[in-house]
N, C-alpha and C positions, 0 to 999 in steps of 0.2 A: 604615785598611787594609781593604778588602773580606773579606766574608768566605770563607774558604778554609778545605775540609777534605782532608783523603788519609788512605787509610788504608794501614798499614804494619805492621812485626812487630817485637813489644817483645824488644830486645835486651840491656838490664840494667834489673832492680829488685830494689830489698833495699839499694840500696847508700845511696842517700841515702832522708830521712824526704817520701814523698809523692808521690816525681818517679818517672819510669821512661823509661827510653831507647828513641823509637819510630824505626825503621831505615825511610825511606820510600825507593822504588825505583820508577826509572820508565827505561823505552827509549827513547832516542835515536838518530838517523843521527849517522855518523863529521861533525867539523865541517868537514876541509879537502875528504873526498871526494863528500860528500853520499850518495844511496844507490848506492852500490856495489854492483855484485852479483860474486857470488863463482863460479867454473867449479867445481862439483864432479866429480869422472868418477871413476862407477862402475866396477870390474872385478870378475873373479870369480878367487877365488884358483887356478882351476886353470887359468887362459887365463893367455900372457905379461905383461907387462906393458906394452907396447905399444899392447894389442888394449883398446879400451874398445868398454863395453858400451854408455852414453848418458852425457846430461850434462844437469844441470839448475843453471837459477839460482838462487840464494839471496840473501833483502836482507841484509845486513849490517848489524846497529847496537850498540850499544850498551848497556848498563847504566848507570847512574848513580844513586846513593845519598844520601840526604842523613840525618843526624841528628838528630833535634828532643826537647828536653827538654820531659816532658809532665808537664803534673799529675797526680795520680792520690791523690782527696782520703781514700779506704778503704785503698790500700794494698791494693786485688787481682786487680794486674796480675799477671802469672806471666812465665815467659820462653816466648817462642816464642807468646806471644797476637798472633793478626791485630784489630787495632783500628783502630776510626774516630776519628781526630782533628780537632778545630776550633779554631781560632785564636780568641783571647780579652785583652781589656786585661793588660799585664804582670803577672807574679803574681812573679817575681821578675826578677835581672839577664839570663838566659838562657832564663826558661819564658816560655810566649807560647801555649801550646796547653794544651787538657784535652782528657779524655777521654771523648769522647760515647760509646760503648759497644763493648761487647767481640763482635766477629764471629767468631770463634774460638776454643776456649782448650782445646788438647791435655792440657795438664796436667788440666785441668777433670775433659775427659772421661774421660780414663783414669780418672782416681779414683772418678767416677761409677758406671763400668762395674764397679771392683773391688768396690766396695760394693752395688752389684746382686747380685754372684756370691757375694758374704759373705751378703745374707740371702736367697740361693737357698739354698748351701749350709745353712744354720741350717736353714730350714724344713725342707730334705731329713729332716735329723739329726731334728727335731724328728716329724717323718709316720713315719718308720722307727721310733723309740724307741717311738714309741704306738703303730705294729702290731705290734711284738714284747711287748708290756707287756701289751696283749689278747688275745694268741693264748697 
């Protein structure tokens, strides 16, 4: 198999020991219409309904999703991480991918940033306490 990565957004872990479920997502054209384009027509709600204002084309396509069961040999994937996957010799009946690194990780950050503000706040507590303790 050549090698092939995508990266996509981990949508279950915790459930089984090492794997995490990466939701990969990519656009397609409609396959019977190919690119279709869509009449939009703008109106303004206080003109009839009649009376349009312009019109523009739109492509139309698609979504399409697929699921791939990934390895994840630490166990610190989170939900809702954007990660880069690469394809690898079977590691079990269904895993076929691991994970080359984490491009995002929401949960990460937020935590990161709570604990910035926890030892903002401490020093605060801690600078205030020593100029009342002096004066």
């Amino acid at each position: 198999m050549p090698p092939m990565s995508f990266v996509g957004q981990v949508t279950k872990v915790g459930f089984m020991n090492k794997t995490a479920t990466i939701s990969v997502s990519r656009f397609v054209f409609h396959p019977k219409t190919g690119k279709v384009r869509l009449r939009l027509r703008l109106r303004l709600l206080t003109r009839p309904p009649d009376v349009l204002i312009g019109t523009h084309d739109v492509l139309q396509r698609l979504e399409r999703s697929k699921k791939y069961l990934t390895h994840d040999e630490e166990n610190t994937l989170r939900m809702k991480d954007t990660v880069l996957i690469r394809n690898c010799p079977p590691i079990s009946a269904r895993k076929r991918f691991t994970v080359e690194k984490v491009i995002k990780s929401p949960e990460r950050e937020r935590e990161e940033l709570h604990a910035r503000q926890a030892a903002e706040a401490a020093l605060r507590q801690q600078q205030s306490s020593t100029s009342t303790a002096s004066a």
